[in-house]
C-alpha positions in Angstrom: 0.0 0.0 0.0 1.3 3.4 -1.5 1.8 6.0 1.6 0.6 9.1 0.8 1.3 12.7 2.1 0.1 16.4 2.2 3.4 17.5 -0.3 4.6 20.6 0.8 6.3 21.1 -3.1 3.3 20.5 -4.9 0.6 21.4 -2.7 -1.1 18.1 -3.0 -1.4 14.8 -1.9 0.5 12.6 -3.9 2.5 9.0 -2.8 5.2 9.6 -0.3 8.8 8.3 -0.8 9.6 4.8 0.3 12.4 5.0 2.4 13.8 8.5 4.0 16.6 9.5 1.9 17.9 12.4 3.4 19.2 12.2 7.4 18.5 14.2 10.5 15.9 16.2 11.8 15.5 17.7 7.4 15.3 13.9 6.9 12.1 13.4 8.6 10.6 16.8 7.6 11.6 15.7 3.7 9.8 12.2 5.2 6.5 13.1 6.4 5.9 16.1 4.2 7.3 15.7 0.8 5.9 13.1 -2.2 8.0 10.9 -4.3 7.5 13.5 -7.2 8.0 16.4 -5.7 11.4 14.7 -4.3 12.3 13.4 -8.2 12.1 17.4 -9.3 14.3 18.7 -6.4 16.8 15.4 -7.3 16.7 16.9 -11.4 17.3 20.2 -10.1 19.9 19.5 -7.5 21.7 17.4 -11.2 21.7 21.2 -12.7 22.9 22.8 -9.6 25.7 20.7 -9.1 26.8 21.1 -12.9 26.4 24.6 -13.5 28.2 25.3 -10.5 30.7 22.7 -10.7 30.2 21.3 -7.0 31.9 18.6 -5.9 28.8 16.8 -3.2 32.2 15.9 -0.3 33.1 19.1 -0.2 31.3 20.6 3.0 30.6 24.0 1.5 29.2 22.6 -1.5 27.3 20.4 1.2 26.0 23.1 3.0 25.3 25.4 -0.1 23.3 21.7 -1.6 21.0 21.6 2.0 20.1 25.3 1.9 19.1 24.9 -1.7 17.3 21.5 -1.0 15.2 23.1 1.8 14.3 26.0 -0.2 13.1 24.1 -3.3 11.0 21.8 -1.1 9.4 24.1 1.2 9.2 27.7 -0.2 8.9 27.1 -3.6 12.0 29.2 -4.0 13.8 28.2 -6.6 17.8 29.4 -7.8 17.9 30.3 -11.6 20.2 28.3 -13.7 22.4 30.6 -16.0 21.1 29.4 -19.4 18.2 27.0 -18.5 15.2 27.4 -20.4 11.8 24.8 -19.2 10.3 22.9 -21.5 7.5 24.1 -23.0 4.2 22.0 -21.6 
């Protein structure tokens, strides 16, 4: 049986994620309040982030800078612009 949640990204319940996949006390708000699809967008955009800014994930600051971002994205809706990136037109 699919869990589902309230997702704080999309505004809508939708099937939570299987296992947490982040750790800490962000782990378990990612957990309980984010869906498996809202989670898949902020994974595609974290891909961008990392290559337009050339961060390496073990490097702390990069870390830190990869966090912020994440908790942004999921739970304001703020999003940082990607020199360049255009959306696909729907």
């Amino acid at each position: 049986m699919t869990r589902l949640v309230q997702c704080a990204k999309l505004g809508k319940e939708a099937p939570g994620l299987e296992r947490p996949t982040y750790p800490g006390e962000l782990g378990k708000r990612i957990w309980l309040n984010i869906s498996q699809e809202g989670w898949d967008a902020w994974v595609s955009h974290q891909t961008m982030l990392i290559n337009e800014y050339r961060l390496t994930p073990v490097d702390p600051k990069a870390r830190k800078f990869l966090e912020e971002e994440m908790e942004k994205f999921l739970f304001t809706g703020e999003v940082t612009p990607i020199s360049g990136y255009v959306p696909p037109e729907s």
